[in-house]
N, C-alpha and C positions, 0 to 999 in steps of 0.2 A: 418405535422399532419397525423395521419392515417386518410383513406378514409373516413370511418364512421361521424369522426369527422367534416371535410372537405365540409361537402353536406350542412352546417349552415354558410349561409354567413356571419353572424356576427361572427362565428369565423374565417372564414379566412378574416374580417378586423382589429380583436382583437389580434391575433394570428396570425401574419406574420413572413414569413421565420426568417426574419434579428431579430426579438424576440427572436423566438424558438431558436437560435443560440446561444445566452446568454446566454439559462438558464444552468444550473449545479445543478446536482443531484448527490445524492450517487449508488455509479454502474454505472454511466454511464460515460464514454471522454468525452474531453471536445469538442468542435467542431469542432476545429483548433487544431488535433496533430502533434507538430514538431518533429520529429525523423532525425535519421543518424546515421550514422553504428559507431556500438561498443557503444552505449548509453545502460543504464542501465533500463530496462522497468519491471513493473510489469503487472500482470494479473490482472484483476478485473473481470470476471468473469471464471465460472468453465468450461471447453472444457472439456475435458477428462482427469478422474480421476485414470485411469489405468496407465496413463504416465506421471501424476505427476503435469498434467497443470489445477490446481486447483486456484480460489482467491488466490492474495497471492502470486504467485510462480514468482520469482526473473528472468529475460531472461535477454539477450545479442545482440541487433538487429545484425547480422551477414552481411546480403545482404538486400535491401529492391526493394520490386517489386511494381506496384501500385495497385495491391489487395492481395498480400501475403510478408508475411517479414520469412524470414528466422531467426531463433533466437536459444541461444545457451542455455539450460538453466544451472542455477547457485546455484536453491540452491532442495534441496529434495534425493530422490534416483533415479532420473537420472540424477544426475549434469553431464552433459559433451555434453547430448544428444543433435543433429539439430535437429527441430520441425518449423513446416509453421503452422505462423497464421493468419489465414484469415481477412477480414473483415465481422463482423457481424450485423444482423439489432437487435438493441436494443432498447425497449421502456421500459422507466420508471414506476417503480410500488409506488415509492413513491412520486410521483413527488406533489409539493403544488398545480400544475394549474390544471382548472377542464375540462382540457382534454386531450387526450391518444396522443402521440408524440412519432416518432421514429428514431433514428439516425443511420446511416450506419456507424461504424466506428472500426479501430480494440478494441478490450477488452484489450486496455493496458494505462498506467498512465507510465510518465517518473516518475523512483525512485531516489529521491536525496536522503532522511532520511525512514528510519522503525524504528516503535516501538520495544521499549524489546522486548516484545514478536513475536513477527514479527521474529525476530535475530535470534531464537534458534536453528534453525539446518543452520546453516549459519557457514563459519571459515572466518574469517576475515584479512588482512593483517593490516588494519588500522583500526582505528575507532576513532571517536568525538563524546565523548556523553556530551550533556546539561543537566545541571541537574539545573532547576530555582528553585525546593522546594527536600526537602528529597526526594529520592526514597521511592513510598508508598506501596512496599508491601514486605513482607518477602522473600528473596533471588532474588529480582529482580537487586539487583547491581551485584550481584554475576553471574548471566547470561548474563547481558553484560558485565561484563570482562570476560568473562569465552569463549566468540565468538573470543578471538583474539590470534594470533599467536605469538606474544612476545611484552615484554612490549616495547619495542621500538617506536611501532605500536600506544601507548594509549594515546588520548590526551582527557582530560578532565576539562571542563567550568562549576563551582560548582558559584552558588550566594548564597549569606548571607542572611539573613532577615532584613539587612540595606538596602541591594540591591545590595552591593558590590561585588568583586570574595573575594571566600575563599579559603583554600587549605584542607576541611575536608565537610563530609555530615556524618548523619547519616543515618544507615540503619533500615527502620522502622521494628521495630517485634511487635506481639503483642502478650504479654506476658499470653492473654488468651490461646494459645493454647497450649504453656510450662504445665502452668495449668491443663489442661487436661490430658495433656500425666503424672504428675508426679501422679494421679490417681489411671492409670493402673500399674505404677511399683510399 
């Protein structure tokens, strides 16, 4: 807990370590991160935007130290660059409990899956995409196949609205903005 917090001894018998530990917020690790080298990690928050390590930005744990990890990064305009990133103190700004908490740890999430959009400046050798309902927006299929290096590479898991697999999706458009544009011609 931060100090402030901490002087109310009813919170520190409400609010004990082994709690705090649990909890899981957006932006923040989780408490226990497992890493090892050559794992696929993202940022969650922003360090420095000059060099590309923004939320978001795809790394490579290279070497790991026990307060700096070495990482490679992978997707942006410095794909290729080493970058050290530290561990940071992070306290929750949205956190549900009604009080201020802050965790040491590095600003990163193991990446197994990204969203579409997430993908877009990404090249891909592989990819798996799920699709459990249509793709809901106009050219969103077309940007994740559009991330991969040859169809070889593409495997895709489409359900039915039985529930089934199918071998077809459609791609949502919405024919209001056709509309529009046929307008102006």
């Amino acid at each position: 807990m931060c100090k402030d917090e901490m002087s109310s001894e009813e919170n520190a018998e409400i609010y004990t370590t082994e709690f705090l530990n649990t909890v899981s917020c957006s932006g923040l690790p989780s408490h226990r991160l497992k890493l090892k080298e050559n794992v696929h990690v993202m940022l969650i928050q922003n360090i420095d935007r000059a060099r590309g390590l923004c939320n978001g930005t795809k790394l490579q744990v290279v070497r790991m130290g026990t307060h700096v990890l070495s990482c490679k990064v992978l997707s942006g305009k410095n794909t290729g660059d080493v970058v050290f990133i530290h561990r940071m103190t992070l306290v929750p700004s949205n956190s549900t409990l009604l009080i201020k908490f802050l965790r040491r740890q590095f600003p990163l999430m193991v990446s197994f899956a990204m969203t579409i959009n997430k993908s877009q400046v990404q090249t891909l050798y592989f990819i798996s995409l799920y699709l459990p309902r249509p793709v809901f927006s106009h050219g969103q299929l077309y940007v994740a196949l559009l991330r991969i290096k040859s169809r070889s590479g593409i495997k895709i898991v489409i359900k039915s609205k039985s529930g089934g697999l199918s071998s077809s999706t459609s791609n949502v458009v919405y024919k209001e903005v056709f509309q529009r544009i046929r307008r102006y011609i």
